[in-house]
C-alpha positions as semicolon CSV with decimal commas, in nm:
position;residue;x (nm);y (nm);z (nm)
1;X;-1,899;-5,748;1,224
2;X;-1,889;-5,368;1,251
3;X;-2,192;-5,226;0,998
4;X;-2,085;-4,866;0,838
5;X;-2,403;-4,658;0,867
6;X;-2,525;-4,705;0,495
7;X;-2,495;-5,089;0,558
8;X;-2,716;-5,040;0,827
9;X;-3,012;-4,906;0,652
10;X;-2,965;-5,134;0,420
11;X;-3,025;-5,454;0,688
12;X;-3,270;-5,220;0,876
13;X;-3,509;-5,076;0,605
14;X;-3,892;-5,234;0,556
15;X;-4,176;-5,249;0,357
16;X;-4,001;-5,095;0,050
17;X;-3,756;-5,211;-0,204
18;X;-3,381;-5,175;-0,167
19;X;-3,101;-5,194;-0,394
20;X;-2,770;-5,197;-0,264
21;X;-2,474;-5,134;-0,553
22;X;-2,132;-5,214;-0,386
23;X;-1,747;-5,327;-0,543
24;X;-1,646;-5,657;-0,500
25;X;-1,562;-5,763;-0,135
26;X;-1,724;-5,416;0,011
27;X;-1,935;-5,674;0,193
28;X;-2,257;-5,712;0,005
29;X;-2,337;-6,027;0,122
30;X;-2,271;-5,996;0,469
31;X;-2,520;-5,703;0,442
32;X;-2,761;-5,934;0,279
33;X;-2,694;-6,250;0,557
34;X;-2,742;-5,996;0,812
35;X;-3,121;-5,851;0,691
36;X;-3,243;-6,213;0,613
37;X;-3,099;-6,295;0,986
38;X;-3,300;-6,000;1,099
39;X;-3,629;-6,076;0,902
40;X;-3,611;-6,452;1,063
41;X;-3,490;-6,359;1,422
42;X;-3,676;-6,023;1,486
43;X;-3,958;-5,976;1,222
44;X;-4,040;-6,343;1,285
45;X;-4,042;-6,432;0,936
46;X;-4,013;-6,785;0,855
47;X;-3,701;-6,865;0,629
48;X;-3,980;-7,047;0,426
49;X;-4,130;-6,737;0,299
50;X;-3,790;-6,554;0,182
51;X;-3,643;-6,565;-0,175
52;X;-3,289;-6,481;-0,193
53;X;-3,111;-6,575;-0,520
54;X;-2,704;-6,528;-0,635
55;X;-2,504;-6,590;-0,958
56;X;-2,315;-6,887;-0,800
57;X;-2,358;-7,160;-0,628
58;X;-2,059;-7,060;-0,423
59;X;-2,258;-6,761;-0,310
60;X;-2,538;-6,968;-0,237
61;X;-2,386;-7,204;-0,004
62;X;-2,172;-6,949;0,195
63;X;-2,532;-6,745;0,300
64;X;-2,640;-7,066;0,400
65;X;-2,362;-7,135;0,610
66;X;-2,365;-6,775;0,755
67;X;-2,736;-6,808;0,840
68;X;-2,698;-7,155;0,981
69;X;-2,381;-7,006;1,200
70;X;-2,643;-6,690;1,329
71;X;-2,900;-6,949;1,405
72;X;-2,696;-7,175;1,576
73;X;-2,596;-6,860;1,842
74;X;-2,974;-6,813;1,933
75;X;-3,101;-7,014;2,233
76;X;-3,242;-7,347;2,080
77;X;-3,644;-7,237;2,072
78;X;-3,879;-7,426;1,882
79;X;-3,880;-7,156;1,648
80;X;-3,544;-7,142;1,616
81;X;-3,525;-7,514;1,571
82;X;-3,736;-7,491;1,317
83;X;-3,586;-7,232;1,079
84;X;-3,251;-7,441;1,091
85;X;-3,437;-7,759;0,950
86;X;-3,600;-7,525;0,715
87;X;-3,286;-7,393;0,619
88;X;-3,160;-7,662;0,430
89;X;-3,454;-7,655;0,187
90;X;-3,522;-7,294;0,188
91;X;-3,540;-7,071;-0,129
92;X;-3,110;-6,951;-0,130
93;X;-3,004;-7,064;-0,479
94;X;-2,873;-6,960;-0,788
95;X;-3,112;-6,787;-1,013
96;X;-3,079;-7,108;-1,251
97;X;-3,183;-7,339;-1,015
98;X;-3,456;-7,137;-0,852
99;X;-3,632;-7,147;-1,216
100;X;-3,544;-7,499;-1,278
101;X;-3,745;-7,568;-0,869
102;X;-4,033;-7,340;-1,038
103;X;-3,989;-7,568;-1,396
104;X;-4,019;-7,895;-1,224
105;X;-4,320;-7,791;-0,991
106;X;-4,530;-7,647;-1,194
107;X;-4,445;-7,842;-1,503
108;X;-4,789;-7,902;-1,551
109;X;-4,866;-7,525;-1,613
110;X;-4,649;-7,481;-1,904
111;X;-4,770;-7,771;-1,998
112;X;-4,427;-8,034;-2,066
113;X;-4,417;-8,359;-1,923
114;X;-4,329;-8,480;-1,609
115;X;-4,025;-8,690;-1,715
116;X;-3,928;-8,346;-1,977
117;X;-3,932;-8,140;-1,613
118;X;-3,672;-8,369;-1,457
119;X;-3,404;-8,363;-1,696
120;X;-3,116;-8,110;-1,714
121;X;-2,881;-8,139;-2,000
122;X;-2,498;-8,213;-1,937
123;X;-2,254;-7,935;-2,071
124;X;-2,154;-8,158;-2,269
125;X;-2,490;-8,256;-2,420
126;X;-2,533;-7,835;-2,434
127;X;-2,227;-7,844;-2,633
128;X;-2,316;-8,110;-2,909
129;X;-2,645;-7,922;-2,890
130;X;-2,515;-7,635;-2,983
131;X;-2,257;-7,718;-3,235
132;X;-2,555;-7,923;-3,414
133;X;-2,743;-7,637;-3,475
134;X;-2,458;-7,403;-3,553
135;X;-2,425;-7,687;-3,885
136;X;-2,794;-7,672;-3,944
137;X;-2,780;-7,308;-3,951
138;X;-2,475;-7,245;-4,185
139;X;-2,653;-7,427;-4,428
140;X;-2,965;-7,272;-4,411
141;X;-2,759;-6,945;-4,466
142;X;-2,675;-6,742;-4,742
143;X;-2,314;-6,919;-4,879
144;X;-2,162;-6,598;-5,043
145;X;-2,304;-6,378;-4,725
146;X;-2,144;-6,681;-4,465
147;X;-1,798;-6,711;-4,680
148;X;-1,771;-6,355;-4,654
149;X;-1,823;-6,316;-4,265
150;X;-1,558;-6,654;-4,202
151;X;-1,327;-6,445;-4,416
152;X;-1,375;-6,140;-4,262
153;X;-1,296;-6,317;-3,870
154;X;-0,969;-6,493;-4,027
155;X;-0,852;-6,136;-4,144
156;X;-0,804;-6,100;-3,801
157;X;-0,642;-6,414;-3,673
158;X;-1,006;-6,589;-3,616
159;X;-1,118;-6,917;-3,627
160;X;-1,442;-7,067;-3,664
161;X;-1,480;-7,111;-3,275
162;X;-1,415;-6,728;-3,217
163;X;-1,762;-6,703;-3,448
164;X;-1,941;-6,960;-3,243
165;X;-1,824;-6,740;-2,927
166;X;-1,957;-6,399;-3,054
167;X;-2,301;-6,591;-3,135
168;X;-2,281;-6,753;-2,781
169;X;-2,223;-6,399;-2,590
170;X;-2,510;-6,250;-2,815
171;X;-2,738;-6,473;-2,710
172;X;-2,634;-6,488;-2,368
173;X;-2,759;-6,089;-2,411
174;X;-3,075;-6,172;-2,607
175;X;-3,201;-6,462;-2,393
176;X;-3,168;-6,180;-2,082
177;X;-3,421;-5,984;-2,258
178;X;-3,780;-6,022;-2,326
179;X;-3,864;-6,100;-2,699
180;X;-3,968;-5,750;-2,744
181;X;-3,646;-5,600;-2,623
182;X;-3,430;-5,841;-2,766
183;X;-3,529;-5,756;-3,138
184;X;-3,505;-5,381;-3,046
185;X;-3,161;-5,419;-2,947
186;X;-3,041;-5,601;-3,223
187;X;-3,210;-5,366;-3,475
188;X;-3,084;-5,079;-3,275
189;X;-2,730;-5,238;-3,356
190;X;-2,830;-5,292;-3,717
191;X;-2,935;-4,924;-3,765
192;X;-2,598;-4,754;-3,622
193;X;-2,389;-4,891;-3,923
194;X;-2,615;-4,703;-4,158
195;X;-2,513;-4,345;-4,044
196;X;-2,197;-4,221;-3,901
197;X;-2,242;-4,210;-3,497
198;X;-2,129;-3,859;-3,315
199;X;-1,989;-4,067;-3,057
200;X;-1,749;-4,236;-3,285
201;X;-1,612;-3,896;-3,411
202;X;-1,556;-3,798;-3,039
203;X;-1,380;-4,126;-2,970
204;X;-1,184;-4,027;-3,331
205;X;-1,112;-3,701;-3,199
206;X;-1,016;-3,801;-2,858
207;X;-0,785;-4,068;-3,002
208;X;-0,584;-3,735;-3,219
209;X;-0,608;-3,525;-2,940
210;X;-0,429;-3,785;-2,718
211;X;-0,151;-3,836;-2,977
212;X;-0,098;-3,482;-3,070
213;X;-0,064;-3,438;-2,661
214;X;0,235;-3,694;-2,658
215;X;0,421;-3,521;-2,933
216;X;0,392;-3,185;-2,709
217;X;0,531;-3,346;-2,453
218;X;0,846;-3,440;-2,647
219;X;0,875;-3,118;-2,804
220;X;0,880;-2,965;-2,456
221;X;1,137;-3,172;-2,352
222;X;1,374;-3,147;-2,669
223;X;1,303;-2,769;-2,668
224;X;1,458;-2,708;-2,350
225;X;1,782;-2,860;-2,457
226;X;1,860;-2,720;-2,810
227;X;1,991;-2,449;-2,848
228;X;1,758;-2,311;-3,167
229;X;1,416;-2,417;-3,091
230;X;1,237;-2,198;-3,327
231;X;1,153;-2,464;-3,590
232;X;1,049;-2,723;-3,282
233;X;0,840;-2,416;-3,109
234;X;0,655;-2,387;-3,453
235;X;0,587;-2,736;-3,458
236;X;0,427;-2,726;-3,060
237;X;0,260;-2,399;-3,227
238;X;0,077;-2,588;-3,484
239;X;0,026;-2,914;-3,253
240;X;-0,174;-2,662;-3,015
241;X;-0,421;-2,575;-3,273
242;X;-0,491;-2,916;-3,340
243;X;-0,508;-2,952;-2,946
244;X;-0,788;-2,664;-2,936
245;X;-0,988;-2,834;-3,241
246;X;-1,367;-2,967;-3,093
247;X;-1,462;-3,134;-3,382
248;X;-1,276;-3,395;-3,625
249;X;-1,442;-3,308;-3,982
250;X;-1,430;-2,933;-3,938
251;X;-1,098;-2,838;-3,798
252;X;-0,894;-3,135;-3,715
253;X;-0,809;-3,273;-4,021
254;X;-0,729;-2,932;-4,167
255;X;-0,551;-2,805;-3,905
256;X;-0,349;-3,153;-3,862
257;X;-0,256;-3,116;-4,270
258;X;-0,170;-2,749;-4,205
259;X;0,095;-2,874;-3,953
260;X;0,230;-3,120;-4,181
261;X;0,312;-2,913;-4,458
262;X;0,442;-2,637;-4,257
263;X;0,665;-2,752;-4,028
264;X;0,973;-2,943;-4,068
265;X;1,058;-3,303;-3,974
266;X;1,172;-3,425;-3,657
267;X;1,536;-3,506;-3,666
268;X;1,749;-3,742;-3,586
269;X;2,062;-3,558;-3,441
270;X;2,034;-3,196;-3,326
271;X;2,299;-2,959;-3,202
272;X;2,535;-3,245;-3,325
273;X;2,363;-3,474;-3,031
274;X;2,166;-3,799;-3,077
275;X;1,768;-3,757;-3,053
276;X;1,667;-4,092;-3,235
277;X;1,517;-4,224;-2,926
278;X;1,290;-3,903;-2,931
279;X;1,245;-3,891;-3,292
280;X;1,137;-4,250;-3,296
281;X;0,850;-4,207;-3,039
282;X;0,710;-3,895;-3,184
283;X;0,724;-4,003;-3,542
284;X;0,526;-4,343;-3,391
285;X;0,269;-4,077;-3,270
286;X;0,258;-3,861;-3,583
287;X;0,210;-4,203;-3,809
288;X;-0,095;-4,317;-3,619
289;X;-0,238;-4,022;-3,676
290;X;-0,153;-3,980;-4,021
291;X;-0,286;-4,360;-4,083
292;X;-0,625;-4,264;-3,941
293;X;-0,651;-3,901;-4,097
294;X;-0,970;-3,952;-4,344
295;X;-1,262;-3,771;-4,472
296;X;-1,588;-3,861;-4,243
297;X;-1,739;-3,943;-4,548
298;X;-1,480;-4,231;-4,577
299;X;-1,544;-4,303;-4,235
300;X;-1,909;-4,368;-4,329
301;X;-1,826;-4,557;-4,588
302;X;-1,592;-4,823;-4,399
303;X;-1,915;-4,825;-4,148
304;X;-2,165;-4,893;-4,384
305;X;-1,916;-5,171;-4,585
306;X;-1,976;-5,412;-4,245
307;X;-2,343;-5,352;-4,225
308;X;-2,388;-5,632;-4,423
309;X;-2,109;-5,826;-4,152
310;X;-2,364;-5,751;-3,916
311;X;-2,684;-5,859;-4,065
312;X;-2,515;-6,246;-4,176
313;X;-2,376;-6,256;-3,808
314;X;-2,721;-6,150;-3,619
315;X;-2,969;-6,359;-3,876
316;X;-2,688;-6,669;-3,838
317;X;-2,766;-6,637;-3,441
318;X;-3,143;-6,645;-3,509
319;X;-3,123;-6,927;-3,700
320;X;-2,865;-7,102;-3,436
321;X;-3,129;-7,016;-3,171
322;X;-3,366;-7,153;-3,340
323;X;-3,212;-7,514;-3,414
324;X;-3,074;-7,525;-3,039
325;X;-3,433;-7,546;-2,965
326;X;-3,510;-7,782;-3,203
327;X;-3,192;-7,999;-3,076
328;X;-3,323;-7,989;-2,736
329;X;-3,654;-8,094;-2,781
330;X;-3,455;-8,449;-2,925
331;X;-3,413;-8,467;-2,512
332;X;-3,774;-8,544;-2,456
């Protein structure tokens, strides 16, 4: 395989650390076969002294196979002959079952028991475990603060199992971080529906801007084929201002409220001809604005209203992380 020059330094670089950040399929793990075939081949390093770890056992298994192939084109030295038997023990896993290796050898160190070390719980054990402790915790939460949160998913179309999800995924993020971190984040969370975030007004903004952009666009094009444009030009006028607003709570929603009362509605014939096809996609525009167009203050208020969403949902997680522990633990 042809390197590119960056993939090159990559393989060829020593004695500091590398990262390499690539899109899928931009050859990452060729890259990586390639330096672990160098360190073994020309540094001499024994493929008993390397760590290399993926997300997937997939992954895994192809790096050994690509190794094993470069290995297998070297003359057959006693070296050489050596690093392929090592091979097939040699440190190229998953992340998971690297740990579990480190789990079951040093079990001794943490301390649990030998026959604890050994056993790895089915998914489907994971599963009861889970869905044990998701019971236990529901009942050692608040009812009126639960009821409200199971309401709040099935306003959407959500079941019980979407909950169990969302408390999956968050601690899928908490268990990545340490202890310290992961009650940071989670306050850090908390805190943000107590005041109305900047970045949520931009997002607001950006969302009016985009819509008020579409409606120019249709006024352009109607504008070019009537044959008084004046009151449609007025409209564009008016939609420009809004256009040039940089902030939401200052000039948008004035300037958006100016254009409503001063301009007249789109119709839907013109010059005797049919424009219900445009009408209908700029009045779609126009209502999604005029659906969203609120104070900031009632903005702040609809934020603050789910805080308490938020605090059931994280302290129900705590308390499901806690009983999965205590479930597992039955495995001893």
């Amino acid at each position: 395989m042809d390197f590119s020059i960056p993939q090159k330094e990559a393989i060829d670089i020593r004695n500091t650390n590398v990262v390499v950040s690539a899109s899928a399929g931009s050859g990452k793990t060729a890259v990586l076969v390639e330096r672990l075939c160098q360190l073994v081949l020309k540094d001499h390093i024994s493929i008993d002294s390397i760590l290399a770890m993926t997300f997937t056992k997939d992954a895994a298994a192809e790096m050994k196979a690509r190794l094993l192939s470069k290995l297998k084109e070297q003359p057959k030295t006693d070296y050489i002959l050596q690093q392929m038997a090592l091979l097939e023990t040699a440190s190229i896993s998953t992340i998971d079952s690297f740990c579990l290796s480190i789990v079951q050898n040093y079990y001794y160190k943490i301390p649990i028991s030998y026959t604890m070390s050994k056993q790895t719980a089915s998914s489907a054990q994971t599963r009861i475990a889970f869905e044990n402790a998701y019971k236990h915790a529901i009942q050692d939460l608040d009812l009126n603060s639960y009821t409200k949160l199971k309401m709040y998913f099935h306003s959407f179309g959500k079941t019980e199992e979407d909950i169990q999800k969302y408390i999956e995924d968050i601690l899928a993020i908490i268990n990545s971080k340490s202890e310290e971190d992961a009650k940071a984040w989670m306050e850090n969370i908390q805190e943000s529906y107590t005041y109305l975030n900047p970045k949520i007004m931009e997002y607001a903004l950006k969302y009016f801007h985009n819509h008020c952009l579409a409606m120019t666009e249709i006024l352009d094009e109607v504008i070019d084929q009537i044959s008084k444009p004046e009151d449609y030009e007025i409209k564009k006028e008016y939609l420009s201002k809004c256009l040039n607003t940089t902030s939401y709570s200052d000039f948008f929603k004035s300037q958006f409220e100016l254009y409503l009362k001063n301009t007249i509605g789109f119709k839907k014939t013109i010059d005797k001809v049919d424009y219900s096809k445009y009408q209908t996609s700029f009045k779609e525009h126009e209502t999604r604005i005029v659906e969203n167009l609120f104070d900031e203050a009632f903005y702040l208020k609809d934020i603050q209203n789910h805080k308490d969403l938020v605090d059931t949902l994280f302290d129900l997680t705590n308390k499901v992380k806690l009983y999965f522990q205590l479930e597992k633990k039955k495995w001893k």
